[in-house]
C-alpha positions, 0 to 999 in steps of 0.5 A: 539462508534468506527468507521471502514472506507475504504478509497481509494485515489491517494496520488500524491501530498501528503506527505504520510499518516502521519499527519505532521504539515504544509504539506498536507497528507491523514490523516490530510485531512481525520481527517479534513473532520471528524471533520467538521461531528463529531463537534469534533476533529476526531484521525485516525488510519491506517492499514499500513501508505502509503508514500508521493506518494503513493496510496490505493484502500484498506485502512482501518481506525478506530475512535472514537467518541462521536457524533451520526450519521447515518452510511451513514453519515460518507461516505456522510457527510465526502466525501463532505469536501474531495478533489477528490483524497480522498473518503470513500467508506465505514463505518462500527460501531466495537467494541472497541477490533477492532484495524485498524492495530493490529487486520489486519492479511495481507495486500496486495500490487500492483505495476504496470509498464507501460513497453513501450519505450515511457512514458505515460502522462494520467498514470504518476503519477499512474504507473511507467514507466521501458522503457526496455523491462521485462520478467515476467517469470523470476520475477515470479520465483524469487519473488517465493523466497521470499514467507515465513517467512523470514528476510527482512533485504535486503529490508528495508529502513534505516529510518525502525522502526520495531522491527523485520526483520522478516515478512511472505509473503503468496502470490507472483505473476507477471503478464503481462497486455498487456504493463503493469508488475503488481506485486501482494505481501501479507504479514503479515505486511510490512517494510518500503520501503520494496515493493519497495525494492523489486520491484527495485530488480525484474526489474532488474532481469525482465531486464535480468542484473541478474538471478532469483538465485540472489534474493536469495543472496539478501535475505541471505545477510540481508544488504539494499546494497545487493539488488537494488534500491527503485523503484518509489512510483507512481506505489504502491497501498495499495489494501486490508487488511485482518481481522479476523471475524467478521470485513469482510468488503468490497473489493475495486477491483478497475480499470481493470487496476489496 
């Protein structure tokens, strides 16, 4: 049978979703808990592979396998051999045509800035600390640029895989919460680094060192040196995935703050 999970987790302190042998990352933790409720060895696949640091409250997996078990026993049974940063909220039987990241029409991302003088210490490795003041106003109307199907070149990482530049964002916003800037994209699909690339460009515009107009320059000059640097993965959080019907499954809306 094939197996849909929601998984949430912190990824402080791990080397990304990835498994890579001999270091510590989401899927060879969650594959490792698996395995001890299967009886067999357990192989995951991801809606959108999360880099070392980073975070999800709305990752989606899928396996298969040939153990019988309760549904609930694939939250239950594998959130007691997980560590606290990582637990399953959710398990749901698919079919064999589901496909955790090819059958995903948008993902959603979130980055949230603790913007104040002084850094914080009980969100250090939640958020990403930016001590200069930011205008929301102008990030807003720059990450307005970005919404369509457009070559992202400018906002991806040199280690990039894909095929295409080429990616749809649907949604954009930036919002203040008090001393917190939260970034809100969805898209089809994303490139590497390609947040956080843009993330790095908004805070300076945010900062007032350029103007909104220039996001466009960016985009059109489609080289990673046009735009600014990546900005920290602490603040980044895999929030939701989207699938067709009939996979509608739970939303994690997570902390008031996040």
């Amino acid at each position: 049978m094939r197996i849909a999970l929601g998984v949430e987790y912190n990824g402080h302190g791990f080397y990304g979703w990835q498994a890579q042998r001999g270091l510590s990352t989401i899927q060879g933790t969650l594959e490792s808990a698996l395995a001890k409720v299967a009886n067999e060895r357990i192989l995951l696949f991801c809606a959108g592979r999360t880099d070392a640091n980073v975070h999800a409250m709305g990752q989606v997996v899928h396996f298969d396998t040939h153990a019988k078990r309760h549904i609930d026993a694939w939250i239950w049974g594998t959130n007691s051999h997980l560590p606290s940063s990582i637990v399953v909220r959710w398990a749901k039987h698919v079919d064999y045509s589901f496909h955790a990241r090819f059958t995903a029409m948008a993902r959603r991302y979130r980055y949230v800035i603790f913007n104040h003088p002084i850094r914080p210490a009980m969100l250090s490795t939640r958020v990403t600390w930016h001590y200069y003041p930011l205008d929301v106003v102008p990030m807003q109307q720059a990450g307005k640029i970005l919404i369509g199907e457009q070559d992202f070149s400018s906002f991806r990482s040199s280690q990039c895989h894909s095929k295409s530049p080429m990616r749809n964002v649907t949604e954009f916003t930036v919002r203040r919460q008090g001393d917190f800037v939260i970034v809100e994209i969805q898209a089809n699909a994303f490139l590497h680094h390609m947040v956080r690339n843009i993330v790095g460009s908004l805070v300076k515009i945010g900062a007032g060192l350029k103007q909104p107009e220039w996001m466009q320059e960016v985009l059109q000059a489609k080289d990673r040196r046009a735009a600014a640097e990546t900005a920290p993965p602490d603040g980044l959080y895999l929030t939701q995935v989207t699938y067709p019907e009939p996979y509608i499954f739970p939303i994690n809306r997570g902390m008031f703050l996040i």
